[in-house]
DODO-122155 format. One record per residue (C-alpha): y, z, x. Coordinates in nm, 3 decimals. Layout:
+---------+---------+---------+
!   north !      up !    east !
+---------+---------+---------+
!       Y !       Z !       X !
...
+---------+---------+---------+
This chain:
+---------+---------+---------+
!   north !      up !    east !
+---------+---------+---------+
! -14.797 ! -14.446 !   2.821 !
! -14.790 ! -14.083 !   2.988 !
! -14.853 ! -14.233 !   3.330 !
! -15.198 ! -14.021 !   3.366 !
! -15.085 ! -13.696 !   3.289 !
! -14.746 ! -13.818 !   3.519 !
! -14.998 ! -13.948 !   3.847 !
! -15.178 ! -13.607 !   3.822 !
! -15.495 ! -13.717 !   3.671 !
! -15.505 ! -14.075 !   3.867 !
! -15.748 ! -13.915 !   4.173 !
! -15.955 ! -13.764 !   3.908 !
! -16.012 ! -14.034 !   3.698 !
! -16.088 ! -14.291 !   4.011 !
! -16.389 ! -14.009 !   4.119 !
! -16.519 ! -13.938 !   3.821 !
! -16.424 ! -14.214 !   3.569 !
! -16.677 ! -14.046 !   3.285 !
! -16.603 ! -13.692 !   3.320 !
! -16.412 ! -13.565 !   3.051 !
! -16.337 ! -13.174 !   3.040 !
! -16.047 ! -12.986 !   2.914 !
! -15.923 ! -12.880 !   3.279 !
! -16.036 ! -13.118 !   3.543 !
! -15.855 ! -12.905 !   3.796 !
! -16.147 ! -12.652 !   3.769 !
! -16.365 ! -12.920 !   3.912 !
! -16.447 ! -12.830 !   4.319 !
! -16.262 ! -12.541 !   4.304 !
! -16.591 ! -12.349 !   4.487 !
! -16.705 ! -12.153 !   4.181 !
! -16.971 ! -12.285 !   3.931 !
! -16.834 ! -12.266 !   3.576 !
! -17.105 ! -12.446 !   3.428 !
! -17.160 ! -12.624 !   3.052 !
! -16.924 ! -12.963 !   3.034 !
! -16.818 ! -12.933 !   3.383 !
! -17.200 ! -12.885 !   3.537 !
! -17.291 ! -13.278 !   3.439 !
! -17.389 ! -13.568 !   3.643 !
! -17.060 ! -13.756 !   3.541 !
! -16.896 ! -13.471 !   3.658 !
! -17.035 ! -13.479 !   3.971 !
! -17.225 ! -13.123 !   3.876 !
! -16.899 ! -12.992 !   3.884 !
! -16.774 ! -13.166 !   4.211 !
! -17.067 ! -13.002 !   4.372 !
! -17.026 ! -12.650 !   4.285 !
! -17.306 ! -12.616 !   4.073 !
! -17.545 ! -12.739 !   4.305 !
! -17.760 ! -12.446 !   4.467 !
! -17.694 ! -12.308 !   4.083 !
! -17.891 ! -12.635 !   3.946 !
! -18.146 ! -12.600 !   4.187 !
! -18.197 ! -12.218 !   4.127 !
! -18.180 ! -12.235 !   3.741 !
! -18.226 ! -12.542 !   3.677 !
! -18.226 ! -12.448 !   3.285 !
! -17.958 ! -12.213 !   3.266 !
! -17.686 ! -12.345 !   3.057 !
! -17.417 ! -12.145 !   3.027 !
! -17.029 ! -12.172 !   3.075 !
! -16.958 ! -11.911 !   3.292 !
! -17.204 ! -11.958 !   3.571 !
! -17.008 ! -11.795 !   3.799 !
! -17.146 ! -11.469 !   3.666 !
! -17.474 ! -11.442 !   3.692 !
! -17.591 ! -11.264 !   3.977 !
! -17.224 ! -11.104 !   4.033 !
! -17.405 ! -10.736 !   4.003 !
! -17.345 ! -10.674 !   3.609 !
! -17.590 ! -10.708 !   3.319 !
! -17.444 ! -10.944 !   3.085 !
! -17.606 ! -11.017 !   2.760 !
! -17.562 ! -11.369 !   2.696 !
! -17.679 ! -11.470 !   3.056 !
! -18.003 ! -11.164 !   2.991 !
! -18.232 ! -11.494 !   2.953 !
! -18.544 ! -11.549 !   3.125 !
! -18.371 ! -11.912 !   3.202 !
! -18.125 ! -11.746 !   3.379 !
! -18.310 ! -11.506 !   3.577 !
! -18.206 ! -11.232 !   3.386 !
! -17.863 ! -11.288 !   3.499 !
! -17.977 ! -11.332 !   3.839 !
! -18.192 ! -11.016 !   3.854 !
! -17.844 ! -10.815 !   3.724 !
! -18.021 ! -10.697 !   3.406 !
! -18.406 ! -10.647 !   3.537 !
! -18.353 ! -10.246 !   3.514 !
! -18.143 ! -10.275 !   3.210 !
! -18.475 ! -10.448 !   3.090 !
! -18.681 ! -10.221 !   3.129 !
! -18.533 !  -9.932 !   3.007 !
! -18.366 ! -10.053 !   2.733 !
! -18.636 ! -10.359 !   2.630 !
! -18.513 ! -10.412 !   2.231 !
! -18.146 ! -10.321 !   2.326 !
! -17.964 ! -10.683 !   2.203 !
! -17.619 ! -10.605 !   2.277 !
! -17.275 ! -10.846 !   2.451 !
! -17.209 ! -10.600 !   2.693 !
! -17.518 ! -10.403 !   2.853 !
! -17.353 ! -10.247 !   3.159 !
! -17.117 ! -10.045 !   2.846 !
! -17.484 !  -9.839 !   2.831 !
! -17.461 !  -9.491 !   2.990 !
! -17.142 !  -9.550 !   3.121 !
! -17.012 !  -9.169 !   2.983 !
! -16.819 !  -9.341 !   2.698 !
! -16.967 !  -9.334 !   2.317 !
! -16.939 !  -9.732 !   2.224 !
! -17.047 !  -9.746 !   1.783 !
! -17.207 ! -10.033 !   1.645 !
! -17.505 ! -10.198 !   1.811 !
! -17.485 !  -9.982 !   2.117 !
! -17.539 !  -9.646 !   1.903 !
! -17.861 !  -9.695 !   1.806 !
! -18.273 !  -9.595 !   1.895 !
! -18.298 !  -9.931 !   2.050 !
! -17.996 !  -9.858 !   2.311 !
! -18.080 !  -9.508 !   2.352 !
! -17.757 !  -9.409 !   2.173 !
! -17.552 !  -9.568 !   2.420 !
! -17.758 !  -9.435 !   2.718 !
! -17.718 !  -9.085 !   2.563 !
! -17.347 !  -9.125 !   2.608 !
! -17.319 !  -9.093 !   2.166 !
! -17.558 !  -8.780 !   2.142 !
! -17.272 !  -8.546 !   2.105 !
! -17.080 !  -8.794 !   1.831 !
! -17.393 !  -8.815 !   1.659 !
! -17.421 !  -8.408 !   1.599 !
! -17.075 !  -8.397 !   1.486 !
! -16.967 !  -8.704 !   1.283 !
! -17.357 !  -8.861 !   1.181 !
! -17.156 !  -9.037 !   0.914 !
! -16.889 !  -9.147 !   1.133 !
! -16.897 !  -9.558 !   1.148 !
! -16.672 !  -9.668 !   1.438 !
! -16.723 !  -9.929 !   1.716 !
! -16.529 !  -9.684 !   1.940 !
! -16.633 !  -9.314 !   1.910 !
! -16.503 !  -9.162 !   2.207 !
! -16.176 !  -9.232 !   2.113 !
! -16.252 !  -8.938 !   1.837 !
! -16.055 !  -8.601 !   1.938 !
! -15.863 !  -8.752 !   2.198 !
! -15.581 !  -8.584 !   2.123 !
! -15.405 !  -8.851 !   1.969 !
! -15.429 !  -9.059 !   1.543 !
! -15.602 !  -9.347 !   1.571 !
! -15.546 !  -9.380 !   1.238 !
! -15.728 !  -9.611 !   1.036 !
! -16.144 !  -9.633 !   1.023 !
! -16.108 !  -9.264 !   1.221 !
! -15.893 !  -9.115 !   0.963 !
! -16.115 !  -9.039 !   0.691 !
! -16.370 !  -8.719 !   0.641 !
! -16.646 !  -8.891 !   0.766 !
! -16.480 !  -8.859 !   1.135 !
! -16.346 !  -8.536 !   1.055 !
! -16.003 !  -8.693 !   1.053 !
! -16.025 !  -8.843 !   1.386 !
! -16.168 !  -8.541 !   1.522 !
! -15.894 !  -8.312 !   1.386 !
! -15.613 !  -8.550 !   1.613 !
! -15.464 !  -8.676 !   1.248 !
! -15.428 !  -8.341 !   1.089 !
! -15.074 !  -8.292 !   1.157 !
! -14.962 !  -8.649 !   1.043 !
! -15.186 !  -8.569 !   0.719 !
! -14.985 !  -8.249 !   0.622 !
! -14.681 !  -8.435 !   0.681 !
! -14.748 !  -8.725 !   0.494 !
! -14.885 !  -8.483 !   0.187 !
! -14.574 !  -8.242 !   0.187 !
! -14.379 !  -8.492 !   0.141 !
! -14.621 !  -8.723 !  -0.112 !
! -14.860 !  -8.520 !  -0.200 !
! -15.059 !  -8.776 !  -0.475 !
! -15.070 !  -9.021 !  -0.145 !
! -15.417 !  -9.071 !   0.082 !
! -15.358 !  -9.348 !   0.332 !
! -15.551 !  -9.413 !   0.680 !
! -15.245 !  -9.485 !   0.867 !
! -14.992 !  -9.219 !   0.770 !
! -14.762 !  -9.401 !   1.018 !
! -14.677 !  -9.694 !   0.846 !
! -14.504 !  -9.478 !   0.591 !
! -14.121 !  -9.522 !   0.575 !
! -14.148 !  -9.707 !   0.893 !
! -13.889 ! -10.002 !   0.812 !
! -14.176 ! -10.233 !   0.698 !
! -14.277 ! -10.305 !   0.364 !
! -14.674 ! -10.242 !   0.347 !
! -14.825 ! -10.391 !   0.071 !
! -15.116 ! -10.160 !   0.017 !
! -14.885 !  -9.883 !   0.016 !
! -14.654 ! -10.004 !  -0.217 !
! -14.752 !  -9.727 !  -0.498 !
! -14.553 !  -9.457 !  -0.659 !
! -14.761 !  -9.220 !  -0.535 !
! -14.660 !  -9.320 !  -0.141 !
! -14.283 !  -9.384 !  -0.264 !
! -14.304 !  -9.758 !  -0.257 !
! -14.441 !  -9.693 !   0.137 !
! -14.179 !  -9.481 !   0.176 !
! -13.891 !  -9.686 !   0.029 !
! -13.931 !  -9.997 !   0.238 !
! -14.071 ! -10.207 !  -0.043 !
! -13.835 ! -10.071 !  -0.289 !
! -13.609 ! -10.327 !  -0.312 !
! -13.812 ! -10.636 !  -0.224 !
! -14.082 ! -10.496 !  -0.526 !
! -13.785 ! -10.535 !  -0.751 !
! -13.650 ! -10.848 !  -0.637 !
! -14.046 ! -11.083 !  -0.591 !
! -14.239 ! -10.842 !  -0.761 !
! -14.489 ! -11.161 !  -0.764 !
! -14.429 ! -11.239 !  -0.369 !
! -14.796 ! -11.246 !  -0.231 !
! -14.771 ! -11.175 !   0.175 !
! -14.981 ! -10.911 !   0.379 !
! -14.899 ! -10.595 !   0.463 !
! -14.603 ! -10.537 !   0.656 !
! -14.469 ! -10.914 !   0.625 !
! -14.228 ! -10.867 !   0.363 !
! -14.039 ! -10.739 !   0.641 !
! -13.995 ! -11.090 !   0.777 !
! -13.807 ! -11.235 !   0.415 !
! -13.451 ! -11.228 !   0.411 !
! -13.417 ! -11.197 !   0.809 !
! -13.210 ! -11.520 !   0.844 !
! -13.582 ! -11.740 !   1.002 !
! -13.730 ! -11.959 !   0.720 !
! -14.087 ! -11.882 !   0.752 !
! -14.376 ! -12.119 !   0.577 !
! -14.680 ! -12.053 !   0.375 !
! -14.674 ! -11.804 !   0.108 !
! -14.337 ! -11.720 !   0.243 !
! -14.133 ! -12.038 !   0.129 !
! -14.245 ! -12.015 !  -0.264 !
! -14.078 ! -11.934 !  -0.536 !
! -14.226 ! -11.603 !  -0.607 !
! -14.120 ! -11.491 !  -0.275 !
! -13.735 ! -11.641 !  -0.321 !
! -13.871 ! -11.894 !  -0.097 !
! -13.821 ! -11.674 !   0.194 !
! -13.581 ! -11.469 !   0.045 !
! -13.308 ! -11.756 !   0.057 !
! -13.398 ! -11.865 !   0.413 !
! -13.561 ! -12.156 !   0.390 !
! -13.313 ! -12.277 !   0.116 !
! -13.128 ! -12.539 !   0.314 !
! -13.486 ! -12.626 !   0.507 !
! -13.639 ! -12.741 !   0.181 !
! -13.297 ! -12.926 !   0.094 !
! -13.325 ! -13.124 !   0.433 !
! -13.689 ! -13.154 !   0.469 !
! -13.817 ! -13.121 !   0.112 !
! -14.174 ! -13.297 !   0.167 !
! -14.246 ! -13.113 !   0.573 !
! -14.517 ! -12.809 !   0.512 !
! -14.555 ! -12.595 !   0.824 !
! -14.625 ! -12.313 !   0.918 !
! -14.311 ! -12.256 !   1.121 !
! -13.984 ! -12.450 !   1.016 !
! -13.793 ! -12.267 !   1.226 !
! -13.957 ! -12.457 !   1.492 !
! -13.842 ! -12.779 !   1.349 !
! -13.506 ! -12.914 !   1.493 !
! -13.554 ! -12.641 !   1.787 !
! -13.482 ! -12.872 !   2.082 !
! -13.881 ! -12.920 !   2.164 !
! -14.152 ! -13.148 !   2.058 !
! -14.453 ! -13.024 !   1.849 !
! -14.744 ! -13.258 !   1.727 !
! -14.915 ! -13.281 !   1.426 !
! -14.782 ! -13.177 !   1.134 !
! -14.407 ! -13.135 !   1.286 !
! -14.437 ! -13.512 !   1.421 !
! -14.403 ! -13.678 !   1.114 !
! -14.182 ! -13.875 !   0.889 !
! -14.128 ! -13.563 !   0.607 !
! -14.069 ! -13.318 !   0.875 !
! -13.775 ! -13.624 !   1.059 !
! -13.990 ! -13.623 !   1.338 !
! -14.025 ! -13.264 !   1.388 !
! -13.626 ! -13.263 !   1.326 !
! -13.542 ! -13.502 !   1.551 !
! -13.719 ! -13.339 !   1.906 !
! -13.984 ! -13.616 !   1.888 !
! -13.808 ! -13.946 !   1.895 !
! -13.786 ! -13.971 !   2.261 !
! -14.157 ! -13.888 !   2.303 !
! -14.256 ! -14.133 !   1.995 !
! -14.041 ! -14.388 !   2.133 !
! -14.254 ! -14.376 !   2.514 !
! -14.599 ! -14.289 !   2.377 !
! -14.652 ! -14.469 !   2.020 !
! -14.994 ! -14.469 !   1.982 !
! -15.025 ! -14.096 !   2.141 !
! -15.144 ! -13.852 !   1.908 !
! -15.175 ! -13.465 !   2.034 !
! -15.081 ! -13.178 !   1.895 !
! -14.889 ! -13.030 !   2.241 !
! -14.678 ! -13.361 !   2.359 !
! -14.537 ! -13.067 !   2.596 !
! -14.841 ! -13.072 !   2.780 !
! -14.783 ! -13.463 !   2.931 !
! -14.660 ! -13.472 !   3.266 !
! -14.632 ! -13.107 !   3.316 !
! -14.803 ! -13.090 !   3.636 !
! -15.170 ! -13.008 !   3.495 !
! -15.448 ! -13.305 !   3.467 !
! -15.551 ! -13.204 !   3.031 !
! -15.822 ! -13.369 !   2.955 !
! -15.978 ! -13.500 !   2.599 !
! -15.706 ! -13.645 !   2.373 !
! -15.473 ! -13.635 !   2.634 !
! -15.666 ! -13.809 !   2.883 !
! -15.602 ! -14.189 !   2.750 !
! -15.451 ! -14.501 !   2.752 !
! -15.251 ! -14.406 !   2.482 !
! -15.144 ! -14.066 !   2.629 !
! -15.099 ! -14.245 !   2.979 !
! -15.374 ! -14.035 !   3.123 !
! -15.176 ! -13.769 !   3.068 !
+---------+---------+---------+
């Protein structure tokens, strides 16, 4: 019914009838990727993964391509994969209980927090001493970023980082002159046209006035942080959005519901919006995802996916889309 991805996936399908990937185009492209596409229906990857097979033969990982490329990776730091090919055999050695995603970060001259900071990782290769003196209390993934001379805001504005290393201090006395009962970690979002819900005190003004009027109006509206900017702007939105506590969308999604009383997306607005979308636009409550899908339904009846914009769009997809149903695509 989608004429094998248009033609594109017919070649593929007549070499390797049992290989079923996501991308079959990745298959003899010269690089080893490794994990669905390094299988014997797959021809080992239409040969790619050969000399990788034969040189670790128990290596499975999905981006073969790596190993040996002249970084210490974590994942691929197995004694099945050489060590990463021999990338991570000093690394090793120096650093033997250091368990971390990305071992080349190590002594690089930046502090990285977390599971780099620690005895086992030398503190970062040393690179965290200096943090360490000043901020010992100071939990951040990212501690170089401390006394850059700019807020992070957030996790690094609080005492225990010395208020980002002093870089907040200015947007601190601002923020208190003008609300002094009000302690936030991102003095920024204050006043900033977008209704934050955890500053939505009197102490901060009602986040500086911008949820002053939608507190009054769905004081029971039940949205995340700086969403409530999104009601009332003339887009129906789903989810907590179209409810009644929230005005279902402040009045947007009024004549949605009227129409499609019985469709719950996420996004109506992409109902009726001149493209297809699957599952759960492509059904009878939502009319067919407003209409867009009736030409698709009407060629491929029996083809369920939740992109029908991927068929025939130049790209062999496998899974799903790779059927009789789909038309191969």
């Amino acid at each position: 019914e989608c004429g094998f991805d248009g033609g594109d996936c017919v070649d593929f399908n007549l070499k390797y009838p049992d290989c079923v990937v996501d991308y079959p185009r990745l298959i003899g492209t010269g690089s080893c990727f490794g994990g669905d596409y390094n299988t014997q229906e797959c021809g080992f990857e239409g040969g790619d993964c050969i000399d990788f097979n034969a040189q670790y033969p128990d290596c499975d990982v999905g981006d073969a391509y790596a190993v040996g490329d002249g970084s210490c990776h974590g994942k691929l730091n197995t004694a099945a994969c050489g060590f990463d090919g021999g990338d991570c055999l000093d690394f090793n050695a120096k650093y033997p209980d250091c368990v971390v995603d990305a071992p080349h970060w190590i002594g690089n001259g930046e502090c990285n927090g977390g599971l780099y900071n620690t005895t086992e990782c030398g503190f970062d290769g040393h690179d965290c001493l200096d943090s360490i003196a000043q901020y010992p209390d100071c939990a951040v993934e990212k501690l170089w970023l401390i006394g850059n001379g700019f807020c992070n805001e957030g996790d690094y504005n609080t005492a225990e980082c010395g208020f980002d290393g002093g870089d907040c201090d200015g947007l601190n006395a601002q923020l208190n002159a003008q609300y002094p009962g009000c302690t936030v970690e991102f003095p920024t979002r204050i006043g900033n046209g977008y209704c934050n819900d955890d500053y939505n005190t009197t102490e901060c003004g009602f986040d500086g006035s911008d949820c002053l009027d939608l507190s009054l109006m769905y004081p029971d509206c039940d949205v995340d942080e700086r969403d409530f900017v999104y009601i009332r702007n003339g887009e129906c939105h789903g989810g907590k959005f179209n409810t009644e506590e929230c005005g279902f969308d402040g009045g947007d999604c009024l004549d949605f519901n009227a129409k499609y009383p019985d469709c719950v997306v996420e996004s109506p607005s992409l109902v009726g919006d001149g493209w297809c979308y699957g599952l759960p636009y492509n059904t009878e409550e939502c009319g067919y995802d407003g209409g867009d899908c009736l030409d698709f339904n009407a060629q491929y009846p029996d083809c369920v996916v939740e992109s029908p914009l991927a068929l025939n769009n130049g790209y062999c997809d496998g899974g799903q889309y790779n059927t009789v149903e789909c038309g191969f695509d």
